[in-house]
MOPAC internal coordinates of N, CA, C and O (Angstrom, degrees):
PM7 1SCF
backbone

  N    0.0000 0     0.00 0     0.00 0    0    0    0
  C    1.4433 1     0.00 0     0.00 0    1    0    0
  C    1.5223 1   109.34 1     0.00 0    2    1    0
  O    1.2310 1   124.44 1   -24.74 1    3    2    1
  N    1.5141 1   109.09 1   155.26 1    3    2    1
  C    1.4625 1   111.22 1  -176.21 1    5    3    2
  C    1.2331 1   113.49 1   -68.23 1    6    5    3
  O    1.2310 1   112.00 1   -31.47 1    7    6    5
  N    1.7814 1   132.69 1   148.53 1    7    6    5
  C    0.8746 1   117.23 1  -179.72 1    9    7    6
  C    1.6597 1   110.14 1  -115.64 1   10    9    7
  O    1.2310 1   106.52 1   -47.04 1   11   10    9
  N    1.3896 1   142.68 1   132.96 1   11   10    9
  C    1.3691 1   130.29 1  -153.86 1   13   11   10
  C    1.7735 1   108.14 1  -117.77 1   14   13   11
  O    1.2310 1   115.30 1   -91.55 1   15   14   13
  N    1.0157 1   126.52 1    88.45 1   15   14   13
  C    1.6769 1   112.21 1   178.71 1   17   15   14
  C    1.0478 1   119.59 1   -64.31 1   18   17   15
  O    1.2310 1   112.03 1   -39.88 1   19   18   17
  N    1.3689 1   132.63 1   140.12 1   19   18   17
  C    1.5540 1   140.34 1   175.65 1   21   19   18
  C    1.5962 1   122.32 1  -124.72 1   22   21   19
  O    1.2310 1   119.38 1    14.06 1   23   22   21
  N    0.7237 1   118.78 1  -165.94 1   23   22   21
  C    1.4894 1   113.60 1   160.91 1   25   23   22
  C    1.3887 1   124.94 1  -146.66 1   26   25   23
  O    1.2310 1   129.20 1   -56.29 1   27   26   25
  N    1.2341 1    99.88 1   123.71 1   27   26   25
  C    2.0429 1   100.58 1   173.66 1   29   27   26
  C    1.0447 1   106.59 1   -89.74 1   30   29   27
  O    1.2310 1   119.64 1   -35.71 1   31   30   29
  N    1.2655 1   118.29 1   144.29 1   31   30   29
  C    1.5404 1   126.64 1  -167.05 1   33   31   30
  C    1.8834 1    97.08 1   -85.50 1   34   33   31
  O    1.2310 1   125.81 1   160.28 1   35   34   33
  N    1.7507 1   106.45 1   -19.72 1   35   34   33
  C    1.8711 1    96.73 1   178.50 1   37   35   34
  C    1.7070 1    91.39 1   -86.44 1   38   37   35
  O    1.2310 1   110.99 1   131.63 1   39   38   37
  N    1.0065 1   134.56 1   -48.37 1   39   38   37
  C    1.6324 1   124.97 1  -148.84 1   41   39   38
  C    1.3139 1   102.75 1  -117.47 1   42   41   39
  O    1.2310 1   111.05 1  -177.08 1   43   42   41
  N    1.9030 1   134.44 1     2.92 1   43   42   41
  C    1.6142 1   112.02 1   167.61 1   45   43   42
  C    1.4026 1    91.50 1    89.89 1   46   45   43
  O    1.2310 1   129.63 1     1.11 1   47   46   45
  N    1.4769 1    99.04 1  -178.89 1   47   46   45
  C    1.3387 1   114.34 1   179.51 1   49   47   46
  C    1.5974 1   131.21 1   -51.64 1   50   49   47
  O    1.2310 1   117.97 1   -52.16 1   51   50   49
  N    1.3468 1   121.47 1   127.84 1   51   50   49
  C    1.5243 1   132.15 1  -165.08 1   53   51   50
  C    1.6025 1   113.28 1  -124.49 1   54   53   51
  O    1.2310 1   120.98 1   -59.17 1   55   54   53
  N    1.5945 1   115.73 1   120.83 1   55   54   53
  C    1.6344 1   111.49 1  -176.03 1   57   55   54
  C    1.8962 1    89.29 1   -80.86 1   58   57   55
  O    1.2310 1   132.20 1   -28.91 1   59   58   57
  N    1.3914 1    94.05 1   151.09 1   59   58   57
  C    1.7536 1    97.45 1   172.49 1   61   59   58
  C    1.6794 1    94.23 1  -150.81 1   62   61   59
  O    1.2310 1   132.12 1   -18.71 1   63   62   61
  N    1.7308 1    94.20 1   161.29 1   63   62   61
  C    1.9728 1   105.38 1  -179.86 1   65   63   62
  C    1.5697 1    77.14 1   -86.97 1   66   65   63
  O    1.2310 1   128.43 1    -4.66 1   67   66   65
  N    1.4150 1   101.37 1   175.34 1   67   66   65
  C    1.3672 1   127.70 1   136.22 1   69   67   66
  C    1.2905 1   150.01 1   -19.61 1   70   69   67
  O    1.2310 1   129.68 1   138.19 1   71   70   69
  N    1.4060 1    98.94 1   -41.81 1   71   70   69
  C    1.5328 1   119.67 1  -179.74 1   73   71   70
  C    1.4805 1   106.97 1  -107.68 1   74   73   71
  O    1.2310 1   122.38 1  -173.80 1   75   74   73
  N    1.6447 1   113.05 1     6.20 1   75   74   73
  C    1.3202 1    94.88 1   165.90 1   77   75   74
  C    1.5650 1   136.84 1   -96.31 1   78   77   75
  O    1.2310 1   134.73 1   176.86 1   79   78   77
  N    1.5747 1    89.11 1    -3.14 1   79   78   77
  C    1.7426 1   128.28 1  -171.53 1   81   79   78
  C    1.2264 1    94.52 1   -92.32 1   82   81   79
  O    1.2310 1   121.71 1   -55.73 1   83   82   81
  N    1.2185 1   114.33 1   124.27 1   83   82   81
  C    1.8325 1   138.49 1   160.66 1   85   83   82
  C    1.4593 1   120.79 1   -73.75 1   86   85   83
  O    1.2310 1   100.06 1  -144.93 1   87   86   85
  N    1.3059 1   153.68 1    35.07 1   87   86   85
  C    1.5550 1   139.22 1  -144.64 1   89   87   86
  C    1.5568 1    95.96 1   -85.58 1   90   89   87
  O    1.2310 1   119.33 1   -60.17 1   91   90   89
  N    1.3975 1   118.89 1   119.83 1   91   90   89
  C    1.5528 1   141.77 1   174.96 1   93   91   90
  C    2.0245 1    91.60 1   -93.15 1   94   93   91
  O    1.2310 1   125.85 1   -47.79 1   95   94   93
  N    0.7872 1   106.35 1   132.21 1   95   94   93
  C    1.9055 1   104.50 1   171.16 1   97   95   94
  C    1.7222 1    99.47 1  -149.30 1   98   97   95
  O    1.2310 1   131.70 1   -77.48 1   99   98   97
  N    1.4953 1    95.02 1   102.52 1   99   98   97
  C    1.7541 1    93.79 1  -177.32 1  101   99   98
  C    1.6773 1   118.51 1   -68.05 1  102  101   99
  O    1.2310 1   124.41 1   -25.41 1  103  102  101
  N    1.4580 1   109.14 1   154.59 1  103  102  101
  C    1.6540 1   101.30 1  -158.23 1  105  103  102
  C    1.4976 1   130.88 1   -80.61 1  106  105  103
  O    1.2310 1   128.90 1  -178.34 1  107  106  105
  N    1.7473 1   100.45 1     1.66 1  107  106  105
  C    1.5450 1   109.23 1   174.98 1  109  107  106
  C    1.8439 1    96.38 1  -114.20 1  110  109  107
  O    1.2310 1   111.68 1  -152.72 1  111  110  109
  N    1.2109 1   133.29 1    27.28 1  111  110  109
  C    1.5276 1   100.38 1   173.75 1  113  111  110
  C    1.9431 1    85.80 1  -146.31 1  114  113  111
  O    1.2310 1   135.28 1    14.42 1  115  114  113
  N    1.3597 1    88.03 1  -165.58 1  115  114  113
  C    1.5023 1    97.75 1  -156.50 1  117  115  114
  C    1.7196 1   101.34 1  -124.87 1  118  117  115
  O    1.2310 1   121.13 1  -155.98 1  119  118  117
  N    1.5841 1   115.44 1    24.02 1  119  118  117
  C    1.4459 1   129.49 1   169.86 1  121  119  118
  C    1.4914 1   112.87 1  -122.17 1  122  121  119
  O    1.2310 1   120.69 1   -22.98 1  123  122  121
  N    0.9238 1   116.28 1   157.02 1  123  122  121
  C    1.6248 1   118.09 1   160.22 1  125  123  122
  C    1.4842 1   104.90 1  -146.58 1  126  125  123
  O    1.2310 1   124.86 1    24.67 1  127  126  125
  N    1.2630 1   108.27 1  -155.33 1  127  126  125
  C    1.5725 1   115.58 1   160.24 1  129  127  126
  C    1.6374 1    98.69 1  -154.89 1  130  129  127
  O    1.2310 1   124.42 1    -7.79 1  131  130  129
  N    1.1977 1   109.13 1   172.21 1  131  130  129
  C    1.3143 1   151.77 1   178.04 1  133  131  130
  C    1.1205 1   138.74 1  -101.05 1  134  133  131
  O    1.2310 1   105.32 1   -74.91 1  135  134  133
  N    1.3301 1   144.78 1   105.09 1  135  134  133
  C    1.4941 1   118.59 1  -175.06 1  137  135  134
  C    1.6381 1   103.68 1  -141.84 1  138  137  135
  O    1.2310 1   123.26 1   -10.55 1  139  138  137
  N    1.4370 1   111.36 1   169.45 1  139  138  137
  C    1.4632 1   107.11 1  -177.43 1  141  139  138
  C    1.7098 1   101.06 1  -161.27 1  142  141  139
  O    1.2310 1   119.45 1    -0.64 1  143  142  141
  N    1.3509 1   118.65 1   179.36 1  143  142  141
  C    1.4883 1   113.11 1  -178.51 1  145  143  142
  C    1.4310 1    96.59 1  -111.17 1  146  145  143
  O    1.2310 1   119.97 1   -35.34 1  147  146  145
  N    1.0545 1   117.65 1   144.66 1  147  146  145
  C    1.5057 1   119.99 1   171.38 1  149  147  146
  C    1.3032 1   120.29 1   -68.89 1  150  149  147
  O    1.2310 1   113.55 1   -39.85 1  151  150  149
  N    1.1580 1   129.80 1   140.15 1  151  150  149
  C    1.5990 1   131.34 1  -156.71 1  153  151  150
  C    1.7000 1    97.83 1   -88.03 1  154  153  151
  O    1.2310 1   123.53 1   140.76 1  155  154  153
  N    1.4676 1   110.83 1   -39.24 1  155  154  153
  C    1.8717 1   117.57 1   175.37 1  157  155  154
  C    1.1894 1    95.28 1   -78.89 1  158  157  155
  O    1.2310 1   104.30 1   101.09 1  159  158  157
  N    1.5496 1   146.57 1   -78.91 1  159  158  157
  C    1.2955 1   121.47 1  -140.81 1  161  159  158
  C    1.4307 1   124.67 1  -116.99 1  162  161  159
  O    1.2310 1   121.56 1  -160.71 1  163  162  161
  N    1.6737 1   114.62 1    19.29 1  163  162  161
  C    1.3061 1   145.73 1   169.60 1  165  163  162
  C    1.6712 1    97.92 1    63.56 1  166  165  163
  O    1.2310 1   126.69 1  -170.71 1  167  166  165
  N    1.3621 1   104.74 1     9.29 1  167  166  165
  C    1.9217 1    93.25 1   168.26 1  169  167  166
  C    1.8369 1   121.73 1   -62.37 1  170  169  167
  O    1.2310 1   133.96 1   -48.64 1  171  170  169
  N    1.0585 1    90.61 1   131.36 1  171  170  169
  C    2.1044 1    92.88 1   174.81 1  173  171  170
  C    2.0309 1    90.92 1   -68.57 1  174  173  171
  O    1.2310 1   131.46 1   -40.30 1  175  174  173
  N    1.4901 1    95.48 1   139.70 1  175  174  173
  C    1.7943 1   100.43 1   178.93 1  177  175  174
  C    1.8224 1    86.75 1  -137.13 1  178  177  175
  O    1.2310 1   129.20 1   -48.16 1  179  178  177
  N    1.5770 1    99.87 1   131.84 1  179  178  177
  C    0.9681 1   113.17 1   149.19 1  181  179  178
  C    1.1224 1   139.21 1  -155.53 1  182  181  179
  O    1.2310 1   116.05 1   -34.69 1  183  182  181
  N    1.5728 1   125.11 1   145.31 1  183  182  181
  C    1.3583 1   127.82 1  -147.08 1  185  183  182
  C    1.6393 1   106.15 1  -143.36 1  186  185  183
  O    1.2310 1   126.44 1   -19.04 1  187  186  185
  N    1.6423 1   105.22 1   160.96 1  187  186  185
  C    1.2465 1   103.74 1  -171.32 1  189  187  186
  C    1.0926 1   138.97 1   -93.50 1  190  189  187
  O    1.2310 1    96.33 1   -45.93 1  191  190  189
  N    1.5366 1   159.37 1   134.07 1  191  190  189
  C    1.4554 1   119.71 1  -118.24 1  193  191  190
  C    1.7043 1    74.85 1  -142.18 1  194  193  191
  O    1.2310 1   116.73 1   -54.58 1  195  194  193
  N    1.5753 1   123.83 1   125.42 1  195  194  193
  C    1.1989 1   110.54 1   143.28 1  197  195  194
  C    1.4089 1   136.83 1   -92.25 1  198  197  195
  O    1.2310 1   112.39 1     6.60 1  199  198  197
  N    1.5117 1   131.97 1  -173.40 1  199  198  197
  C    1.3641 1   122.13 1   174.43 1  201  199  198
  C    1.1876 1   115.76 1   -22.01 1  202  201  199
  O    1.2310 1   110.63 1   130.88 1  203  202  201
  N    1.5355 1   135.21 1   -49.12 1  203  202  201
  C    1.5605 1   149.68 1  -139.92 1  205  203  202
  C    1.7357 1    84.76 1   -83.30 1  206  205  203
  O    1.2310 1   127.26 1   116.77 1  207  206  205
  N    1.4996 1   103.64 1   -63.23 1  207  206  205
  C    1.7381 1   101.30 1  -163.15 1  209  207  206
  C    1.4830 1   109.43 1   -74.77 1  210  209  207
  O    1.2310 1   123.71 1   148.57 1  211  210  209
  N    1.5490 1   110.49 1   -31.43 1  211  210  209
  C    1.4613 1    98.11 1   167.33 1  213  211  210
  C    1.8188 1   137.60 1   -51.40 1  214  213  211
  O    1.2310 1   129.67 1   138.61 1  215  214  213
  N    1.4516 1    98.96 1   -41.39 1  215  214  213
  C    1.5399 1   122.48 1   179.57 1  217  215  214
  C    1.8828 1    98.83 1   -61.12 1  218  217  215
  O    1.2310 1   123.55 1   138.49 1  219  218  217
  N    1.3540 1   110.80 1   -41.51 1  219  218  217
  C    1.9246 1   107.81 1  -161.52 1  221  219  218
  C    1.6471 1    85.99 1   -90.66 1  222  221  219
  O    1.2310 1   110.67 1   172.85 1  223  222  221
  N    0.9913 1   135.15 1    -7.15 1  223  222  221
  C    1.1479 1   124.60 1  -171.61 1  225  223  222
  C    1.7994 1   100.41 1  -100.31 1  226  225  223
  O    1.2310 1   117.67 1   137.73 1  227  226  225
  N    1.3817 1   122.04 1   -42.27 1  227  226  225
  C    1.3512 1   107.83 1   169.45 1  229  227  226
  C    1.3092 1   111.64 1   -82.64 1  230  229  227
  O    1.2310 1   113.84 1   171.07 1  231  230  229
  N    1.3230 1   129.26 1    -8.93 1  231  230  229
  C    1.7551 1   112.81 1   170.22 1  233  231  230
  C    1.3836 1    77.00 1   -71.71 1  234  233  231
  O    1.2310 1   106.13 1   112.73 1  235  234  233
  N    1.0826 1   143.36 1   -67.27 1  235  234  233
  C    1.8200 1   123.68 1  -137.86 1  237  235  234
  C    1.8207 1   109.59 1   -57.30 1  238  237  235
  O    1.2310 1   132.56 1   167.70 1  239  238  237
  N    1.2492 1    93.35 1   -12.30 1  239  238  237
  C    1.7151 1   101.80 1  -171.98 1  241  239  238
  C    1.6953 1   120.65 1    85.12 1  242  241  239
  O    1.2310 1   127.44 1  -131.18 1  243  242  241
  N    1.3272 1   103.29 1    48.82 1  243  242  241
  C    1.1658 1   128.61 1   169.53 1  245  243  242
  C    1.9446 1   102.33 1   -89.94 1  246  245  243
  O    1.2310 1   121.80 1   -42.75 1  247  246  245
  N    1.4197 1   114.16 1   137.25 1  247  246  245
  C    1.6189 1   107.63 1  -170.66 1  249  247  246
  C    1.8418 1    80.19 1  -118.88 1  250  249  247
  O    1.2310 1   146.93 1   -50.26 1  251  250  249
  N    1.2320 1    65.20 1   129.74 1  251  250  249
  C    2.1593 1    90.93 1   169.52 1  253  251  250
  C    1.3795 1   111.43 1   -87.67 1  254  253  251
  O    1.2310 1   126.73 1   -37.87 1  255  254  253
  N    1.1914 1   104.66 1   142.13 1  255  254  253
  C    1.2910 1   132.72 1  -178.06 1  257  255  254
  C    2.1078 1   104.34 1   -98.50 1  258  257  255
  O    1.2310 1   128.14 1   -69.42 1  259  258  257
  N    0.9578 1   101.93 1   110.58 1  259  258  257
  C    1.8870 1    90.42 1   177.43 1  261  259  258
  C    1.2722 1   108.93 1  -121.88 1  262  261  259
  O    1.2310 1   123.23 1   -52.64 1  263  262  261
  N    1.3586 1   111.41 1   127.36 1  263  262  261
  C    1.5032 1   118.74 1  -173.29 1  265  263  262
  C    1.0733 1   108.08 1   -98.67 1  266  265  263
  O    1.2310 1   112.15 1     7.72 1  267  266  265
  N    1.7142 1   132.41 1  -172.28 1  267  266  265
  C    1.2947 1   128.23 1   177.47 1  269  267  266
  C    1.7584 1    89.99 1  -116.38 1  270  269  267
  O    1.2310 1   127.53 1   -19.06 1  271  270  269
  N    1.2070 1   103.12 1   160.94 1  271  270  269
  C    1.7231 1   113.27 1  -174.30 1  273  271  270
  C    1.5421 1   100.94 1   -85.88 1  274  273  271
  O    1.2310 1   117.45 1   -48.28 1  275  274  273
  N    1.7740 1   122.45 1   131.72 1  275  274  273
  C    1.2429 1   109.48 1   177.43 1  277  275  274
  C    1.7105 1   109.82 1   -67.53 1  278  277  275
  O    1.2310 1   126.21 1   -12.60 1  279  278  277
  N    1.0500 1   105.66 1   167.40 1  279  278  277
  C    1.7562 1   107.39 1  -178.15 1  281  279  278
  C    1.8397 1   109.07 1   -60.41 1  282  281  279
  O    1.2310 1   128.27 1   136.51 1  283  282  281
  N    1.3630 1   101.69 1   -43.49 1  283  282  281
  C    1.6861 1   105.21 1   174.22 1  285  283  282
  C    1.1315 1   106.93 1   -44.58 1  286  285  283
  O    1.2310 1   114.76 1   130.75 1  287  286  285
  N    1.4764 1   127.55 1   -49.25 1  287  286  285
  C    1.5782 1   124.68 1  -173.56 1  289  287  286
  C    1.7237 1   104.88 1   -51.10 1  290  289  287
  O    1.2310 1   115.27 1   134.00 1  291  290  289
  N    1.1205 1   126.57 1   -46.00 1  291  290  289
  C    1.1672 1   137.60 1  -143.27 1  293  291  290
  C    2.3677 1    94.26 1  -105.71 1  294  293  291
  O    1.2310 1   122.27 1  -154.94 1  295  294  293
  N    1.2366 1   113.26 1    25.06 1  295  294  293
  C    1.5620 1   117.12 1  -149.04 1  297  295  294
  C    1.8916 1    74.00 1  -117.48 1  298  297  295
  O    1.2310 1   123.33 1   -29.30 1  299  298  297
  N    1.5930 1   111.21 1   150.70 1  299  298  297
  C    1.1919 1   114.84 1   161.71 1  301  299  298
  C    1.4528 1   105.30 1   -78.53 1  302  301  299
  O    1.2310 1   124.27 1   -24.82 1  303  302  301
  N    1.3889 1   109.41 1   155.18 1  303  302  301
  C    1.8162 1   107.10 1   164.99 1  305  303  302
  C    1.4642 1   104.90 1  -138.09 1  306  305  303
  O    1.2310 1   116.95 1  -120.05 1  307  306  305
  N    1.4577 1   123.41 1    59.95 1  307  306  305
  C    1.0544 1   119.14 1   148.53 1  309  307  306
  C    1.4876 1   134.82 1  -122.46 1  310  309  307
  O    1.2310 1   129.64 1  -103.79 1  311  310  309
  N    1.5510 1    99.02 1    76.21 1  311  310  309
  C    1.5293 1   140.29 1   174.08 1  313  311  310
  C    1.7235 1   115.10 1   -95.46 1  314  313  311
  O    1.2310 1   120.78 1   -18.31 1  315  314  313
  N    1.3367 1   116.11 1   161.69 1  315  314  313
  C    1.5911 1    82.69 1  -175.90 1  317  315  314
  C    1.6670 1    96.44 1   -87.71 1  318  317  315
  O    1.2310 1   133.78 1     5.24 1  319  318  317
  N    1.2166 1    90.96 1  -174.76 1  319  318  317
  C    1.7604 1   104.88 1   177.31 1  321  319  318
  C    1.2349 1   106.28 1   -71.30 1  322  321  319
  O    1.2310 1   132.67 1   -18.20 1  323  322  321
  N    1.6866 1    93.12 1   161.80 1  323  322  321
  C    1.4450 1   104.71 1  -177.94 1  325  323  322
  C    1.7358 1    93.68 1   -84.76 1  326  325  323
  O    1.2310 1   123.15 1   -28.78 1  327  326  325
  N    1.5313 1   111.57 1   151.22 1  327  326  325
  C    1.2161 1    99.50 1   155.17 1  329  327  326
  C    1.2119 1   117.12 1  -145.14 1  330  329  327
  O    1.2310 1   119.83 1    10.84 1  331  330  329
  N    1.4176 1   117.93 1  -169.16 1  331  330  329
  C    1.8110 1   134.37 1  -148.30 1  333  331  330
  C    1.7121 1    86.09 1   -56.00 1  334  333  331
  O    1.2310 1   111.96 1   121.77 1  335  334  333
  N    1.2163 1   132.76 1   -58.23 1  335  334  333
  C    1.6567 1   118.46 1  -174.79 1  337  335  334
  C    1.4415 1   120.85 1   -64.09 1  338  337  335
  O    1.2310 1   122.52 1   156.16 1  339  338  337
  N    1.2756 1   112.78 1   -23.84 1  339  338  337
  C    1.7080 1   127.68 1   176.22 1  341  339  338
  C    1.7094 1   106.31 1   -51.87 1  342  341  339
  O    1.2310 1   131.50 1   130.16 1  343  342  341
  N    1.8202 1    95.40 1   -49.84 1  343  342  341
  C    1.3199 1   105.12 1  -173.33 1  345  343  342
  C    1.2070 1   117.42 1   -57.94 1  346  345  343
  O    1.2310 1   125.78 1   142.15 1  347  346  345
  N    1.2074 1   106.49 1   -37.85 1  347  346  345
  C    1.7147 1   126.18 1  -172.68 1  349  347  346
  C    0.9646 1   138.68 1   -58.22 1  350  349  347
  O    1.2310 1   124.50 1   135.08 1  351  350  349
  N    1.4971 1   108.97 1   -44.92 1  351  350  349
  C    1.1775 1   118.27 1  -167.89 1  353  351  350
  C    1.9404 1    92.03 1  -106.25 1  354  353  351
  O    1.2310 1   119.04 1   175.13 1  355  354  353
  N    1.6698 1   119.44 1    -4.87 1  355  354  353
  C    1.5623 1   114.68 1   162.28 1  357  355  354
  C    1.7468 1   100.34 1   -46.10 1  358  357  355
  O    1.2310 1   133.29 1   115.95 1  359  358  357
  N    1.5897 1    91.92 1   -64.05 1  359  358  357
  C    1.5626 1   106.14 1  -159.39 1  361  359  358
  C    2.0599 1   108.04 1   -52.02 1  362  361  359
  O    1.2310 1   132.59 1   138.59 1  363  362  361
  N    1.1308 1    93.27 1   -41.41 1  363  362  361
  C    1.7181 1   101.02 1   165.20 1  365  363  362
  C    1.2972 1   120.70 1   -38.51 1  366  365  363
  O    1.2310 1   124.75 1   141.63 1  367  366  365
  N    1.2703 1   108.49 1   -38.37 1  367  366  365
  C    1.8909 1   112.16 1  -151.12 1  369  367  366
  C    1.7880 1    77.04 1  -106.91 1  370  369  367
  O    1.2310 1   116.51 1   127.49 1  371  370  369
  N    1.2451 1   124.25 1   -52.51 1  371  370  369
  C    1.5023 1   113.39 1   179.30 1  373  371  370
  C    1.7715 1   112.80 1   -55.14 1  374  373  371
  O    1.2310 1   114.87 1   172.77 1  375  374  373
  N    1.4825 1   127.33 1    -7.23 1  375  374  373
  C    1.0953 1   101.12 1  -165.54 1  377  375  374
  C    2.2757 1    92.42 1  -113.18 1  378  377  375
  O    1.2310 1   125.04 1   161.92 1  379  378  377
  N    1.6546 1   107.92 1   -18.08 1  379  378  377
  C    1.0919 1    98.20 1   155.92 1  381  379  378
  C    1.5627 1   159.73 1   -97.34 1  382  381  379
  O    1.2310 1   133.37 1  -151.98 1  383  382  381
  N    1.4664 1    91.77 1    28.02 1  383  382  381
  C    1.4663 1   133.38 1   163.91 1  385  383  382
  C    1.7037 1   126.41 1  -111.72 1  386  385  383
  O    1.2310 1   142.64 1   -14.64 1  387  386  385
  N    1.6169 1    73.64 1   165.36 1  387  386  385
  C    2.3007 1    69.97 1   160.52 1  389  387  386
  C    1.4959 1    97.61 1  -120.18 1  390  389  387
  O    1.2310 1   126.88 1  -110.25 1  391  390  389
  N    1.0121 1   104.38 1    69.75 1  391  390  389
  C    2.0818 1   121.72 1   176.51 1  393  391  390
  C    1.7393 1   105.51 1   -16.77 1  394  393  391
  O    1.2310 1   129.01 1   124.18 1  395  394  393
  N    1.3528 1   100.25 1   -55.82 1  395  394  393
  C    1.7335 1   120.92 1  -167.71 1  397  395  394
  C    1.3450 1   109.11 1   -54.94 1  398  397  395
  O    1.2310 1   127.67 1   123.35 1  399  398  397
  N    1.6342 1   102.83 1   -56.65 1  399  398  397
  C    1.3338 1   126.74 1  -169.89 1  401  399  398
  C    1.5716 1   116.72 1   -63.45 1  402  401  399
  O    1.2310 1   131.85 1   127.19 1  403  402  401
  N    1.2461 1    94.73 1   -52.81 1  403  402  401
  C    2.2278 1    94.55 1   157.31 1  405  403  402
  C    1.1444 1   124.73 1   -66.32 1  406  405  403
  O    1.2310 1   119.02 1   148.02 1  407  406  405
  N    1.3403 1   119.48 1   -31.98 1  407  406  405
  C    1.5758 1   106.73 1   162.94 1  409  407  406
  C    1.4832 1   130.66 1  -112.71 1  410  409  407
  O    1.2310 1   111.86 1  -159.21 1  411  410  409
  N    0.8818 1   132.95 1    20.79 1  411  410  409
  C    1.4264 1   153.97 1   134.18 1  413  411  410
  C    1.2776 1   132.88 1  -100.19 1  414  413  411
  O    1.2310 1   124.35 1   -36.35 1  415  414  413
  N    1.6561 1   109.26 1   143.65 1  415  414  413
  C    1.4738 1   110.44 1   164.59 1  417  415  414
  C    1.3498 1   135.61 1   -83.98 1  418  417  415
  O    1.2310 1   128.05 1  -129.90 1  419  418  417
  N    1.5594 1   102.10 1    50.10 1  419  418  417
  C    1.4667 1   111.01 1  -174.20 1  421  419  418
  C    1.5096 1   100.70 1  -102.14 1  422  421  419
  O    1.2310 1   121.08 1   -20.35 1  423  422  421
  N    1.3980 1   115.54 1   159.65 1  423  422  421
  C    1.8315 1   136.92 1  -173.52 1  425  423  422
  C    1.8163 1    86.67 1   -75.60 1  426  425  423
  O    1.2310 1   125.28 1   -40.54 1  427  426  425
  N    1.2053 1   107.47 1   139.46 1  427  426  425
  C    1.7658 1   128.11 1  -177.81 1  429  427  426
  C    1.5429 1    91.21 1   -94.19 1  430  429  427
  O    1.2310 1   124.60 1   -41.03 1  431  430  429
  N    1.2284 1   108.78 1   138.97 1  431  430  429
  C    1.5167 1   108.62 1   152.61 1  433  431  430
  C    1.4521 1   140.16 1   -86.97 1  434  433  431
  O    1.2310 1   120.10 1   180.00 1  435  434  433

């Protein structure tokens, strides 16, 4: 069986199968990442995989996972920023209403 080295950032270099590597690669860009649990120190590691690590990672027989991109990913954001009073006065208007209760059909308390 293939053998895959990685690295945990607590314990250094780690041999792993195939099936212990996760590769997520979303379906409009040309990055994903990778992640796996470390076999020594049971930490979840994950890292970002470009074309280069994606390609050695499916010759090794790593099975990809491909998601679809949420629409936000794909949203312009050049609006200005939100800022510290924006926030403020959100939380204001959320605290002199029942926000939920007008726009949902959920029971008010």
């Amino acid at each position: 069986m293939v053998k895959i080295k990685a690295h945990c950032p607590v314990c250094g270099e780690v041999a792993l199968v195939p099936r212990d590597i996760e590769l997520v690669i979303p379906d409009k860009a040309s990055r994903g990442t990778y992640s796996f649990v470390c076999p020594a120190c049971c930490e979840l590691v994950t890292k970002p995989a470009d074309d280069h690590i994606i390609e050695l990672l499916l010759s090794g027989g790593v099975k990809a996972r491909v998601v679809a991109n949420p629409a936000e990913a794909r949203e312009r954001h050049d609006g200005p920023r939100l800022t510290t009073d924006d926030l403020l006065d959100f939380l204001n208007d959320l605290a002199a209403t029942d926000f939920l209760c007008e726009h949902e059909e959920l029971p008010c308390v």
